[in-house]
C-alpha positions in Angstrom: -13.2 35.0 -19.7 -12.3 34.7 -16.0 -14.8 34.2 -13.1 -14.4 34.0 -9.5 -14.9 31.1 -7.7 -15.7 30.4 -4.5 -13.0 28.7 -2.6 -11.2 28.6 0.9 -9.8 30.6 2.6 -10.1 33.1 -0.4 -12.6 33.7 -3.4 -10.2 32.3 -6.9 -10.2 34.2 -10.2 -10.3 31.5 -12.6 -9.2 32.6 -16.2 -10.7 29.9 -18.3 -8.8 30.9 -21.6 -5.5 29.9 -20.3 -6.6 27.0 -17.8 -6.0 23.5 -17.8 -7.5 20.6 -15.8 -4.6 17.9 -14.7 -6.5 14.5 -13.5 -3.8 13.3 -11.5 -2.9 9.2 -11.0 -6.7 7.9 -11.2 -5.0 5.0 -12.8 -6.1 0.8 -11.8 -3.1 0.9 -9.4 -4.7 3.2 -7.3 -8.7 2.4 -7.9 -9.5 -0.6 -9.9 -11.1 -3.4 -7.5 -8.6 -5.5 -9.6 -5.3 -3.0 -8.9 -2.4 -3.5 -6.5 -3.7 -1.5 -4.0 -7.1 -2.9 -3.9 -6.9 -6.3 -5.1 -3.5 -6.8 -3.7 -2.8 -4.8 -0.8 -6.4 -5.2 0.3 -6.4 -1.3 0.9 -10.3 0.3 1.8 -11.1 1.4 -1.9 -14.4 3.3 -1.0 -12.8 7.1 -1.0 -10.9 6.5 -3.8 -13.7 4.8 -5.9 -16.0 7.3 -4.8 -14.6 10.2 -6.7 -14.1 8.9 -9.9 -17.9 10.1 -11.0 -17.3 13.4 -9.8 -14.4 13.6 -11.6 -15.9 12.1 -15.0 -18.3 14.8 -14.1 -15.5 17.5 -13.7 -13.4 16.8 -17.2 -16.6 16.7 -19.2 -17.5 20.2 -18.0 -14.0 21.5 -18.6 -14.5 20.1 -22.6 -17.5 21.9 -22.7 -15.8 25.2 -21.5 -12.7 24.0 -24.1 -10.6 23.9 -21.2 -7.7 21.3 -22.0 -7.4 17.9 -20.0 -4.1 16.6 -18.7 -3.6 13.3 -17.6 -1.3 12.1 -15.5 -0.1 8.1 -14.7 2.5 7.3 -11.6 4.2 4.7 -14.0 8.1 4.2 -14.4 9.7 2.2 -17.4 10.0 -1.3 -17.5 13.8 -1.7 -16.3 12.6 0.6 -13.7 15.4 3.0 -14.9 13.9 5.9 -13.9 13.1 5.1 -10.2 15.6 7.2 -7.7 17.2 5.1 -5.0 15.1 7.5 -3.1 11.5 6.2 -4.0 12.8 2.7 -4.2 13.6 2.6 -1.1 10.7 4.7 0.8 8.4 2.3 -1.5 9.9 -0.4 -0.4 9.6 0.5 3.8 6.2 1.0 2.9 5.8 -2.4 1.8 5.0 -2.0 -1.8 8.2 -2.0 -3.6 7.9 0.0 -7.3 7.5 -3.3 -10.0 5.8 -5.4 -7.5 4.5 -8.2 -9.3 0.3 -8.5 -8.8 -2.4 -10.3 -9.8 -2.9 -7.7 -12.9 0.5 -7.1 -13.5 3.7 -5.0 -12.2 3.6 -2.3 -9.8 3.5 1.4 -11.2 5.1 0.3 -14.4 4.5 1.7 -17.8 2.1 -0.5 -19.9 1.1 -2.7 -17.1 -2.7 -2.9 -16.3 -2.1 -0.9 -13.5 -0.6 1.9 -14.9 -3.9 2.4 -17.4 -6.7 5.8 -16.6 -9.7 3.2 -14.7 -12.3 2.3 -17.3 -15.3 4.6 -16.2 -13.5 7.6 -17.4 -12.7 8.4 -20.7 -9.4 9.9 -22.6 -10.0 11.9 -25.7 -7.9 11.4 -28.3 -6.3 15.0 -28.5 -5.9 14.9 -24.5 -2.5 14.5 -23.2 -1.8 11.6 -21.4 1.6 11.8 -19.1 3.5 9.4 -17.4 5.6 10.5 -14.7 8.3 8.7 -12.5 7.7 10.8 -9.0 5.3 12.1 -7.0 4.8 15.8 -8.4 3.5 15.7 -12.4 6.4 18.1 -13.3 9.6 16.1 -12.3 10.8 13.8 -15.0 8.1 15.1 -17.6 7.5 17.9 -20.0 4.4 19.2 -18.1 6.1 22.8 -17.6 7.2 23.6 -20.7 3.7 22.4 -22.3 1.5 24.3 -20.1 3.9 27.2 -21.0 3.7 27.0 -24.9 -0.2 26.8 -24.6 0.1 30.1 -22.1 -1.8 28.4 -19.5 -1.3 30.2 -16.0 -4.6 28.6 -14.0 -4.6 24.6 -13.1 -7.3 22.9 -11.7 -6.2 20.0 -9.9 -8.1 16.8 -8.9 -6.8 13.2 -8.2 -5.4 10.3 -6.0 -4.0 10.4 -3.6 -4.8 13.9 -1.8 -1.7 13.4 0.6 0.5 12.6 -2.0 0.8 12.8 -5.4 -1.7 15.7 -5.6 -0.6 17.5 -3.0 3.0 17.5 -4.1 1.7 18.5 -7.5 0.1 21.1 -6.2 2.6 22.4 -4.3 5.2 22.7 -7.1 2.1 24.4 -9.5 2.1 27.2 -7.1 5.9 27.6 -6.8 6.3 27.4 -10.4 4.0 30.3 -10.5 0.3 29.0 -11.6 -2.5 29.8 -9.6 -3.6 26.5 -8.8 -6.9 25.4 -7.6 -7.9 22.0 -5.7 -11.3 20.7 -6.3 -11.4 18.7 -3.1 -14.4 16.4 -3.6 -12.5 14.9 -6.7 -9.8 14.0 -4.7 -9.2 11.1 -2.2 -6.7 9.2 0.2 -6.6 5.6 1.2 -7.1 7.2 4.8 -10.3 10.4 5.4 -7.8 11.7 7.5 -4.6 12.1 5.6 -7.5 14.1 2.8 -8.6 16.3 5.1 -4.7 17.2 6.0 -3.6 17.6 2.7 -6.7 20.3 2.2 -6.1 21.8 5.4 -2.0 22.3 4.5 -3.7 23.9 1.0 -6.1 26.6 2.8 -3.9 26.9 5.7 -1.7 30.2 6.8 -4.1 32.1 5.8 -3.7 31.7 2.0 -0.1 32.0 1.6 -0.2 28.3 0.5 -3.3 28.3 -1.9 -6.8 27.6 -2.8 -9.6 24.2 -2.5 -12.6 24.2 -3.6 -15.7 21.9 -4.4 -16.7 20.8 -7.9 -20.4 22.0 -6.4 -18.8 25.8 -6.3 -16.8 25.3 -9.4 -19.6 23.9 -11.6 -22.8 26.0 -10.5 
């Protein structure tokens, strides 16, 4: 079954028999009042806490329509093996160094508190759950060659942060060859204004980069 959706700058056909909905890094780390960035960075939270209803709202539409839920966690391994001397230092000029030790734990590190989906949403047990060690969910994990073996060609993509991980997720997606889709009211940034960049990057050119949307238009 496809439908099209109403999206900028350009209407989306979304084929629901071979789409997929990756939540992207809602994680404690990012969210929880108790997580580094809140708790121990003292970041502004609101944005960020704001979208996690609309995006409880979001997966539990896409297991009505039995489309499949991807998770995705910004964790590395415990040794912190698998963080490039790239990230670790670009982590570290920003002040937040990956395996920071916090009130709830280690920074970004695999079976830390931090590194765990935030309470008010809800993993299934047959949905996949993904740590990844960069920014994009397809370097350093198997997300490609899933998404090909279940023949899934449309991605819906919602997360933290817009700027960041989602955007750079999104941007590969398209490359790769999915048509890709950002529900833009179930994403968020530390900063309103690095958000509304990151959208405006997506619908920009025209359409040559891609599509956003709002969970409003993509719900009914």
């Amino acid at each position: 079954m496809t439908s099209l959706i109403r999206a900028r700058p350009h209407p989306f056909d979304l084929d629901f028999d071979h789409a997929a909905l990756l939540v992207i890094d809602v994680q404690n780390d990012f969210c929880h009042p108790e997580g580094f960035c809140l708790g121990d960075l003292g970041l502004n939270g609101d944005a960020a806490r704001a979208v996690i209803e609309p995006i409880r709202r979001l997966v539990e539409w896409a297991r009505i329509q039995q489309i499949p839920v991807i998770w995705t966690l910004e964790a590395h391994r415990s040794d912190l093996s698998d963080v490039s001397p790239s990230k670790a230092r670009r982590y570290e000029n920003a002040g937040y160094p990956v395996g920071s030790e916090g009130k709830r734990g280690r920074f970004l590190v695999q079976g830390e508190f931090g590194a765990r989906v935030v309470p008010e949403l809800s993993v299934q047990g047959d949905e996949l759950v993904l740590p990844k060690p960069a920014q994009s969910v397809f370097i350093g994990t198997s997300l490609e060659a899933l998404l090909r073996q279940r023949g899934i060609t449309h991605l819906l993509l919602c997360g933290l942060t817009t700027q960041c991980c989602v955007l750079a997720s999104y941007r590969q997606a398209s490359d790769l060859g999915f048509f890709a889709l950002l529900i833009e009211d179930c994403c968020a940034a530390f900063d309103p204004r690095e958000h509304e960049a990151a959208i405006e990057v997506v619908t920009s050119e025209g359409g040559a980069v891609g599509w956003a949307t709002t969970s409003e238009a993509l719900l009914g």
